[in-house]
Every structure is written in C-alpha cells, then in structure tokens.
N, CA and C atoms as an extended XYZ file, in Angstrom:
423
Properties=species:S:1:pos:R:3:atomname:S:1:resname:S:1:resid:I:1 pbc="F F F"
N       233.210      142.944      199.354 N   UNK     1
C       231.893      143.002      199.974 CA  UNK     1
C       230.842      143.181      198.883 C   UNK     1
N       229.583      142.540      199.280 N   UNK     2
C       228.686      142.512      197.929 CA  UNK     2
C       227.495      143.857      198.275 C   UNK     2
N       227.667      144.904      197.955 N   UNK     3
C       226.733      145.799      198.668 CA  UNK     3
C       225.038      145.285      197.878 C   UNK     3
N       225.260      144.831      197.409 N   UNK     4
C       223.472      144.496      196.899 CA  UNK     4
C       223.070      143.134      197.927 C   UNK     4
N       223.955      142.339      198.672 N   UNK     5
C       223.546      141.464      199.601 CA  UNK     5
C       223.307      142.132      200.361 C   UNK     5
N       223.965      143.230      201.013 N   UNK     6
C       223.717      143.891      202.002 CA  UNK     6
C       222.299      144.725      202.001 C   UNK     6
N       222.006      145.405      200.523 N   UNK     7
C       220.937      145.674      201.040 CA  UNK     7
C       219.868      144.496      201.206 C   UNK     7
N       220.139      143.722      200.490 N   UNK     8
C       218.592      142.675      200.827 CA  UNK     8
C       218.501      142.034      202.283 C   UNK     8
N       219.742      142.174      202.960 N   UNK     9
C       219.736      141.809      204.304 CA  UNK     9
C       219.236      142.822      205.040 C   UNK     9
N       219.482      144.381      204.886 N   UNK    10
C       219.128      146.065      205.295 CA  UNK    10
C       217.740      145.717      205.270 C   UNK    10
N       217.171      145.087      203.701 N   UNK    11
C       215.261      145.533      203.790 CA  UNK    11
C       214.525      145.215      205.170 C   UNK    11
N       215.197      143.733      205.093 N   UNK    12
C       214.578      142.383      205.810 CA  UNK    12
C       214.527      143.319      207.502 C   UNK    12
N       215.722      143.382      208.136 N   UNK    13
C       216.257      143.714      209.249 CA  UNK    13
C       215.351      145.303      209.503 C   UNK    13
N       215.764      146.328      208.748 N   UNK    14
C       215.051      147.525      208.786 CA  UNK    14
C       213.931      147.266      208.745 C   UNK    14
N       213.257      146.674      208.556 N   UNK    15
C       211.597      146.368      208.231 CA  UNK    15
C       211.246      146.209      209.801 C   UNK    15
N       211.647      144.920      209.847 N   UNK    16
C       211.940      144.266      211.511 CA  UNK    16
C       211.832      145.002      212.837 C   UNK    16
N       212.552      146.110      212.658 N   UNK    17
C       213.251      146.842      213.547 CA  UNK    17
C       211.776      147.711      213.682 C   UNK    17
N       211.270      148.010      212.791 N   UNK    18
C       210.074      148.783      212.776 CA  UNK    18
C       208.959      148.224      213.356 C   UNK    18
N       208.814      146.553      213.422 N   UNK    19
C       207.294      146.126      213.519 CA  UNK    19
C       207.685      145.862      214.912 C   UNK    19
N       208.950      145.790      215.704 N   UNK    20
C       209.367      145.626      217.208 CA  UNK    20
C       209.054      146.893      217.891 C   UNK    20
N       209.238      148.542      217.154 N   UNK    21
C       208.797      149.185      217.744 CA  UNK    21
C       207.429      149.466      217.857 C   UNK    21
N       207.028      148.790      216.865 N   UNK    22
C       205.515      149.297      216.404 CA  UNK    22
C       204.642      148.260      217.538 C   UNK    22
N       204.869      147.228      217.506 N   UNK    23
C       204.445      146.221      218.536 CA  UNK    23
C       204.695      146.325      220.054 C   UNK    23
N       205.565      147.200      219.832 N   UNK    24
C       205.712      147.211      221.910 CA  UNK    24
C       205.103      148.494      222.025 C   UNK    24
N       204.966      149.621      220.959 N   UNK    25
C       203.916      150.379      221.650 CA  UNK    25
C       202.503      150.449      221.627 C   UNK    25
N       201.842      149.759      220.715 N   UNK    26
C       200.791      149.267      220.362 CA  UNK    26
C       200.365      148.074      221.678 C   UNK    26
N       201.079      147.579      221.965 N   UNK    27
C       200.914      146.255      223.105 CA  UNK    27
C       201.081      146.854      224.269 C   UNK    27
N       201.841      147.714      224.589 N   UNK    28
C       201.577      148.790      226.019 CA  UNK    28
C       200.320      149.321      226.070 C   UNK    28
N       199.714      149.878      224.738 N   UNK    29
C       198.538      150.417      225.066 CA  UNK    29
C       197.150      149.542      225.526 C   UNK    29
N       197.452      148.559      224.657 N   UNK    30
C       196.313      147.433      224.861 CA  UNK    30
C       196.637      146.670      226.461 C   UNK    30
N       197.885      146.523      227.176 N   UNK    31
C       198.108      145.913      228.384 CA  UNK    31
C       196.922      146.545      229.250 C   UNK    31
N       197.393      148.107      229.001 N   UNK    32
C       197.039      149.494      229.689 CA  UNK    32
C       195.522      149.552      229.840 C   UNK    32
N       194.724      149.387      228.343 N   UNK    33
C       193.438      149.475      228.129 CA  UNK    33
C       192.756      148.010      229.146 C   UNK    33
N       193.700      146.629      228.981 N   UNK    34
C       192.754      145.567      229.714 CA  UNK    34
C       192.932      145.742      231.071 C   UNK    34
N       194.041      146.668      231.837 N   UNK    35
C       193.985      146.704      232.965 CA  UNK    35
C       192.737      147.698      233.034 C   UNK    35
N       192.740      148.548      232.645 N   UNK    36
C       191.462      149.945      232.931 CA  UNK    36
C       190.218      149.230      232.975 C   UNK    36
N       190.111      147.640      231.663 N   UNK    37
C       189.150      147.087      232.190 CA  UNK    37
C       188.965      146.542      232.963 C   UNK    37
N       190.044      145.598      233.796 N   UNK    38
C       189.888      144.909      234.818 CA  UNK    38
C       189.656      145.380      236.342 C   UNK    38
N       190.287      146.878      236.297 N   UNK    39
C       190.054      147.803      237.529 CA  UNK    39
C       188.783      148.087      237.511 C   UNK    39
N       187.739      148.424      236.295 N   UNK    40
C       186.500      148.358      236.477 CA  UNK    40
C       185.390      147.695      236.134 C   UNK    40
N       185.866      146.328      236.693 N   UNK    41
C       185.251      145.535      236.773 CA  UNK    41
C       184.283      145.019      234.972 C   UNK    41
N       185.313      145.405      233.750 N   UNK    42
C       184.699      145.383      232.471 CA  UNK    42
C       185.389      143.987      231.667 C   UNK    42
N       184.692      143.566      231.059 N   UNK    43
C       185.080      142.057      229.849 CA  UNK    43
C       186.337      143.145      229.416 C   UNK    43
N       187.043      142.756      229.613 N   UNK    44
C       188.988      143.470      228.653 CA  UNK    44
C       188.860      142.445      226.887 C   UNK    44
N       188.372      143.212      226.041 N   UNK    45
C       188.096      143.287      224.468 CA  UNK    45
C       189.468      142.513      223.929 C   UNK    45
N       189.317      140.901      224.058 N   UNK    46
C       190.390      140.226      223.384 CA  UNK    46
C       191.093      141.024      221.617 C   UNK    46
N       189.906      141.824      221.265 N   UNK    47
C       190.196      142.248      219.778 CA  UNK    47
C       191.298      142.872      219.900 C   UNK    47
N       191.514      143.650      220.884 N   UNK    48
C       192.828      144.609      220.858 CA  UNK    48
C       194.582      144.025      220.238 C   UNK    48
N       194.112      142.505      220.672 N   UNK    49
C       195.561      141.995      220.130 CA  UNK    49
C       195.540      142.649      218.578 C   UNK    49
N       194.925      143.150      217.915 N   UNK    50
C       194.494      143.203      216.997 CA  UNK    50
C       195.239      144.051      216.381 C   UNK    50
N       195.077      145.228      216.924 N   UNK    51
C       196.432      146.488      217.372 CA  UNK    51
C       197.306      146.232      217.468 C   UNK    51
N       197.940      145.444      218.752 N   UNK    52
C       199.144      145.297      218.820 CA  UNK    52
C       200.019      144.453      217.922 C   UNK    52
N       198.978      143.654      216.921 N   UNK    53
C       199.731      142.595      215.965 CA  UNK    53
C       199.985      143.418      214.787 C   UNK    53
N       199.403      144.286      214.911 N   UNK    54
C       199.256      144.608      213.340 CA  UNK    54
C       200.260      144.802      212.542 C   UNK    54
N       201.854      145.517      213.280 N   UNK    55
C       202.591      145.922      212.655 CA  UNK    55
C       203.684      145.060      212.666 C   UNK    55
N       203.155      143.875      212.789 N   UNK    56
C       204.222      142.133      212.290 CA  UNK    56
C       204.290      142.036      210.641 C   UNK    56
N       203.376      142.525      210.130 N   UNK    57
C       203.177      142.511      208.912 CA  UNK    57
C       204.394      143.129      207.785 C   UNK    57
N       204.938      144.220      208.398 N   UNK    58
C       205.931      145.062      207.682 CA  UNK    58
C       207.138      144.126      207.610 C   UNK    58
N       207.703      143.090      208.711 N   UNK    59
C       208.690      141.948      208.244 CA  UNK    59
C       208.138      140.898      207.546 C   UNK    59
N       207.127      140.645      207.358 N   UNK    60
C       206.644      139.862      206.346 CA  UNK    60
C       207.054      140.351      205.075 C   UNK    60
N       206.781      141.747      205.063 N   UNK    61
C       207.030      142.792      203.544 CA  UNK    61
C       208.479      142.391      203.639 C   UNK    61
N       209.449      142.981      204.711 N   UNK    62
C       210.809      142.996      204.351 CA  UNK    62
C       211.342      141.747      203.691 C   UNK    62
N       210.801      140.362      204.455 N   UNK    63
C       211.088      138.900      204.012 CA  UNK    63
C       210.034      138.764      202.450 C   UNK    63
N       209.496      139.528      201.970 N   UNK    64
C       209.449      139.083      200.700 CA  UNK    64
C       210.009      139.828      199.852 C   UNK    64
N       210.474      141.220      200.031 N   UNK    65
C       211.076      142.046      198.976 CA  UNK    65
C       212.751      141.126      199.455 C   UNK    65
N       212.873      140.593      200.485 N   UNK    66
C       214.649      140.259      200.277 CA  UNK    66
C       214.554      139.189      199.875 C   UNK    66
N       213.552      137.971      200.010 N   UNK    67
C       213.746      137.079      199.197 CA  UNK    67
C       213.118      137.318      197.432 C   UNK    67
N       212.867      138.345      196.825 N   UNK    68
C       212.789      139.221      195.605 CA  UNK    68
C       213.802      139.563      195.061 C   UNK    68
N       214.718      140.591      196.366 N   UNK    69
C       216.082      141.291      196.304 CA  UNK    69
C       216.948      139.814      195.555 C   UNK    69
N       217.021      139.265      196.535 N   UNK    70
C       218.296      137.806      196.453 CA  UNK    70
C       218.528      137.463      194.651 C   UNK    70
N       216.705      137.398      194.219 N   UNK    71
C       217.045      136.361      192.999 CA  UNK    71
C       217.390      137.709      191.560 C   UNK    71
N       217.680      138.610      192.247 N   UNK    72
C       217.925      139.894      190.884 CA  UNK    72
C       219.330      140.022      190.442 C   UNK    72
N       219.224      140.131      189.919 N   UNK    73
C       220.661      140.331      188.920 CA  UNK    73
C       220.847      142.069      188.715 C   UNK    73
N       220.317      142.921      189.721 N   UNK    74
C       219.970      144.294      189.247 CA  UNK    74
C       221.774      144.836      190.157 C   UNK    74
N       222.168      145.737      189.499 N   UNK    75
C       223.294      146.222      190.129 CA  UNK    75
C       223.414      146.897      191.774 C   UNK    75
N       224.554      146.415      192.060 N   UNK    76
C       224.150      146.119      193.961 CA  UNK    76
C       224.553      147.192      194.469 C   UNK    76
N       224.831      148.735      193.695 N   UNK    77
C       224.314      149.898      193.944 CA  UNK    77
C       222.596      150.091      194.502 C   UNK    77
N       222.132      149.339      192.866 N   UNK    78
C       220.520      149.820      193.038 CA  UNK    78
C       219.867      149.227      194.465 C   UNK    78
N       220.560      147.742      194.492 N   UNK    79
C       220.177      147.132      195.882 CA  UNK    79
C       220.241      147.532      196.538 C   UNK    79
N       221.723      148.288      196.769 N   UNK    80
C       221.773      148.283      198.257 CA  UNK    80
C       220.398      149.531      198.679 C   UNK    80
N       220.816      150.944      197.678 N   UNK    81
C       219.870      151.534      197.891 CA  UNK    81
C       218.150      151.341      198.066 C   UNK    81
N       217.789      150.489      197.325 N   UNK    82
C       216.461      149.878      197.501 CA  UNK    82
C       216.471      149.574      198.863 C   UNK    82
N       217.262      148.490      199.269 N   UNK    83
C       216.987      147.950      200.445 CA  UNK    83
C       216.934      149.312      201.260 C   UNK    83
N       217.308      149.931      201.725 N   UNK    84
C       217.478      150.975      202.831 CA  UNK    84
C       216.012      151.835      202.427 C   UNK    84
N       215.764      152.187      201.546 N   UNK    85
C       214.849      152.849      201.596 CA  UNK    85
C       213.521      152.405      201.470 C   UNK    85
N       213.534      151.113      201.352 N   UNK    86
C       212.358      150.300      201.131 CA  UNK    86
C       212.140      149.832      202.928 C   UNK    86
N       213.441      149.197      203.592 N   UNK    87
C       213.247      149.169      204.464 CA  UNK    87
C       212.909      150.397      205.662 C   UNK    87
N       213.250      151.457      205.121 N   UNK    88
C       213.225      152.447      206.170 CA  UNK    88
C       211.622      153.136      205.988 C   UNK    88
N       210.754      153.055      204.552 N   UNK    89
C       209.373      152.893      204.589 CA  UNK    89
C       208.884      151.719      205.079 C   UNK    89
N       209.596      150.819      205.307 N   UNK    90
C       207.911      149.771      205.965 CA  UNK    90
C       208.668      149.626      207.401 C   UNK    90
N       209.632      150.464      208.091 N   UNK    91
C       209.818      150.817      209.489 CA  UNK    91
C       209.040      151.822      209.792 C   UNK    91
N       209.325      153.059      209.443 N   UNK    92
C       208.227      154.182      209.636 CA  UNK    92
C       206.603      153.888      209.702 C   UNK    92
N       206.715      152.827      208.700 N   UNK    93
C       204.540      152.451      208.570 CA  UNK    93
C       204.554      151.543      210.197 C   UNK    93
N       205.513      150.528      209.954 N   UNK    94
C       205.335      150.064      211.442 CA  UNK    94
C       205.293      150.346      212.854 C   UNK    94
N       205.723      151.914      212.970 N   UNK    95
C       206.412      152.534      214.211 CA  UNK    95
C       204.727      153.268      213.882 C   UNK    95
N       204.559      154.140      212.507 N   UNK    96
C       203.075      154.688      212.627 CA  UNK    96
C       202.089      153.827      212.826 C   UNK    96
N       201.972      152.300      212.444 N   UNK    97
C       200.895      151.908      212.538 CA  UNK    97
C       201.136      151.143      214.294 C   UNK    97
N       202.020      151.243      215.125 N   UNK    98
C       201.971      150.879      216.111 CA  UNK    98
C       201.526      152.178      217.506 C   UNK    98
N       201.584      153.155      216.616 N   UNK    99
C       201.383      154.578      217.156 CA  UNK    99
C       199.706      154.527      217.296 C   UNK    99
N       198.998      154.084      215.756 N   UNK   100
C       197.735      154.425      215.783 CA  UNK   100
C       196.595      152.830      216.328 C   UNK   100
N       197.762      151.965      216.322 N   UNK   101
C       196.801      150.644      217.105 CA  UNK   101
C       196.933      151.325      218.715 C   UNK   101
N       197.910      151.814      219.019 N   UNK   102
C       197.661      152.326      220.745 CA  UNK   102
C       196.408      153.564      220.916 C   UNK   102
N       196.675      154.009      219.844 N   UNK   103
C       195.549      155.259      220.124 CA  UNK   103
C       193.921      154.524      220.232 C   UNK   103
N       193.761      153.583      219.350 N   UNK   104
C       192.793      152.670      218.808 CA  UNK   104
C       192.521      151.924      220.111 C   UNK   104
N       193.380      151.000      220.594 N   UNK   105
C       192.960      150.290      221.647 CA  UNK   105
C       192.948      151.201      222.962 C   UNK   105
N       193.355      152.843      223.229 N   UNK   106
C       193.086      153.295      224.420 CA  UNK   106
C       191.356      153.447      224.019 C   UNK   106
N       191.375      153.919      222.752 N   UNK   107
C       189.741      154.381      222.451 CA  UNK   107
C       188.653      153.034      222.700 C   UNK   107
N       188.977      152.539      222.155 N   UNK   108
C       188.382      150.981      222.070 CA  UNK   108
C       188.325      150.638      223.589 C   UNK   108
N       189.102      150.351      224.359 N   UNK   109
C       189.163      150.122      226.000 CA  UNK   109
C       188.350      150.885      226.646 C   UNK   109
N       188.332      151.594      226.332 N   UNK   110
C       187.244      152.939      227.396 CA  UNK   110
C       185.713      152.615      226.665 C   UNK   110
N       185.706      153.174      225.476 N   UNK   111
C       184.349      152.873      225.119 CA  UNK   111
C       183.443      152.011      224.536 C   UNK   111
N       184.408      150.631      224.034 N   UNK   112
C       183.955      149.481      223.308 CA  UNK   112
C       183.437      149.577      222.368 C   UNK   112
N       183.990      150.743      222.064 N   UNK   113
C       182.851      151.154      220.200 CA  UNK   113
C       184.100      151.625      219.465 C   UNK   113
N       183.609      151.410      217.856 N   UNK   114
C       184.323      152.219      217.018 CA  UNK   114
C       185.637      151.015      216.456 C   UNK   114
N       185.392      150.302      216.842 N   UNK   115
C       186.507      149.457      215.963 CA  UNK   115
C       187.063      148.910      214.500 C   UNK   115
N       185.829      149.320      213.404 N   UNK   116
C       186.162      149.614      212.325 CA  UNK   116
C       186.849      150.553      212.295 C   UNK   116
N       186.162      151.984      212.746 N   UNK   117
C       186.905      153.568      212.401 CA  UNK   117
C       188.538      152.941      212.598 C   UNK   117
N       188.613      152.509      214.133 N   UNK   118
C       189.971      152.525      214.194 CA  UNK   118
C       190.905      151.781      213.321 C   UNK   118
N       190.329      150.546      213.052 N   UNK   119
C       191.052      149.489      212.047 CA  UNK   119
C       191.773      150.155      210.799 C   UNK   119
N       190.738      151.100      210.146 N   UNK   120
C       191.070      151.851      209.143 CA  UNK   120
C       192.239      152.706      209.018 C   UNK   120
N       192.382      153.470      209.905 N   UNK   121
C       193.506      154.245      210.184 CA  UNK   121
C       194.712      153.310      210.111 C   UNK   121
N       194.529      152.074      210.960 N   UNK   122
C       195.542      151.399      211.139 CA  UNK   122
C       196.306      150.807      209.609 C   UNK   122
N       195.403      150.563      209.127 N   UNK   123
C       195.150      150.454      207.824 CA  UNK   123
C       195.863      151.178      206.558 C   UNK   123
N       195.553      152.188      206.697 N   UNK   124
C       195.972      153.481      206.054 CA  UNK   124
C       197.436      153.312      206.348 C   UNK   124
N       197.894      153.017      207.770 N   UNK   125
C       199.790      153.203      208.039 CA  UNK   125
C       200.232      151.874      207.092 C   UNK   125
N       199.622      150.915      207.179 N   UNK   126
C       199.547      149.582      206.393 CA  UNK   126
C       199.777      150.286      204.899 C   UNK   126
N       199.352      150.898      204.306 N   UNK   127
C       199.661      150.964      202.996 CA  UNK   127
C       200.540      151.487      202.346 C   UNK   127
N       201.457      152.516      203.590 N   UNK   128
C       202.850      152.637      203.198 CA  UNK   128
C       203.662      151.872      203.079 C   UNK   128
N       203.588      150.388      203.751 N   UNK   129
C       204.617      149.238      203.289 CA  UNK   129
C       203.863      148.932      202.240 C   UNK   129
N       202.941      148.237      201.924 N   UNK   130
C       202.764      148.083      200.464 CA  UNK   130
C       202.996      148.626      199.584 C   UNK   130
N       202.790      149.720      199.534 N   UNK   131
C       203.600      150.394      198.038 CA  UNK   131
C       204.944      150.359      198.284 C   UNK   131
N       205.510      150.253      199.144 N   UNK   132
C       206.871      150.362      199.355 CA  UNK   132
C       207.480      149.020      198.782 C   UNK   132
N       206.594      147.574      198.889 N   UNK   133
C       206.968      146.645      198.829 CA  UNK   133
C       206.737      146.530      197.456 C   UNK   133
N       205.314      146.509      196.896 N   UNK   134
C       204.920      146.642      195.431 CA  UNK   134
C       205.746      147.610      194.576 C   UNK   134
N       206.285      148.503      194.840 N   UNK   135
C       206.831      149.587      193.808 CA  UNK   135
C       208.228      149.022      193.416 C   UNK   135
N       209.044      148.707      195.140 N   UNK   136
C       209.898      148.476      194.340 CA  UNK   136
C       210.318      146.792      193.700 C   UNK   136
N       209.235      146.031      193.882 N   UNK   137
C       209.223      144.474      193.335 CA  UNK   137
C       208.818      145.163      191.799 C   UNK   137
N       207.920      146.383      191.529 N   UNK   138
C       208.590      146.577      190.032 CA  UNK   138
C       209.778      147.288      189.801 C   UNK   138
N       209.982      147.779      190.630 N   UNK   139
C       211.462      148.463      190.166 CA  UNK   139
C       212.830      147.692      190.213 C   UNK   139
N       212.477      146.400      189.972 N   UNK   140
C       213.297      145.171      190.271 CA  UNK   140
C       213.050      144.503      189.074 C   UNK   140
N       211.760      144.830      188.294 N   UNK   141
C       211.491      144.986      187.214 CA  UNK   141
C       211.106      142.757      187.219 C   UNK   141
C-alpha cells in the first residue's frame, strides 16, 4: 500500500467532506431566511446563495494540494500525514465557514443590511484553508 497516495486522496476527500457540511448548513439557513421573506410578503435577497456557496471552495483547496501531493517525490509518511491534517483544516474552515454564512444569511434575511460585515467573517473561516493549502504547498517544498 502506498501511504503517501493515500494521503493525497485523504486531502482531496477530507476537504470535501467539510464543504458538504458547510453547504447544507449554510443553505438551510438561507432556504429558512427566503421563506421568512416570502411569508412576509419581502424580495427573498438572491445574494444569500452567497453563503451557502461559500464553503465549495475548501475542495477546490483539497483538489489542488492533491494534485501538488501526486507530483512529489516527498516520503509517503510526510504525505500521508500532510494529507490528513491539511485536509482536516480546510474541513473545519468549511463546517466554520458554513456555520457563519447561516448566521449571515439569518441576519441578512431579516434586515437586508450588513452584507459586507457578514462576508468578512465568512472570510476570515476562508483563510484557514488557505494557509492550510499555501503552507503546506511549501512544505512540499
């Protein structure tokens, strides 16, 4: 068994696993928010997909650190470990940043204001996969 394939398959998948949770709770909230608008009689704020997309991004990260992983010659100890922990940071950013697009689009739904503030935050969960992705594409050297 090649444990350094395995992790570059771990990043990809663990990453994944994160932007599915991050997206179905982020997308419950926004369902939630256009019904509240539609019960009162309010325009339901197409931006919200906005939220709920956001945390697609972290398998994008996983699919470029494993197609990174693939072309290394680095020992498939270091892989495998990379992968798991690289993937298990840009799951966590995805599960947080799907946490704070729901908070965002309940806020956003009710009061139609504030959608920078919220973006930002969302934002902020966003930058734990990047360094996660950037650090270790140097530590892959």
């Amino acid at each position: 068994m090649d444990f350094g394939m395995l992790g570059t398959a771990l990043v990809m998948g663990i990453a994944a696993i994160g932007s599915a949770i991050g997206i179905g709770t982020a997308g419950q909230a926004a369902i939630g928010a256009w019904k509240r608008c539609y019960m009162n009689n309010k325009a339901a704020p197409f931006i919200l997909t906005v939220f709920a997309g956001a945390p697609l991004t972290q398998t994008i990260y996983g699919f470029l650190l494993m197609q990174t992983m693939k072309g290394s010659d680095a020992d498939p100890g270091f892989l495998l470990g990379l992968g798991i922990a690289s993937g298990l940071a840009m799951c966590f950013s995805a599960i947080a940043q799907g946490r704070a697009g729901a908070a965002g689009s309940d806020a956003l739904g009710e009061t139609g204001k504030g959608f920078s503030q919220y973006i930002m935050v969302v934002g902020l969960c966003e930058s734990v996969a990047l360094f996660a992705l950037v650090f270790s594409m140097v530590a892959l050297g």
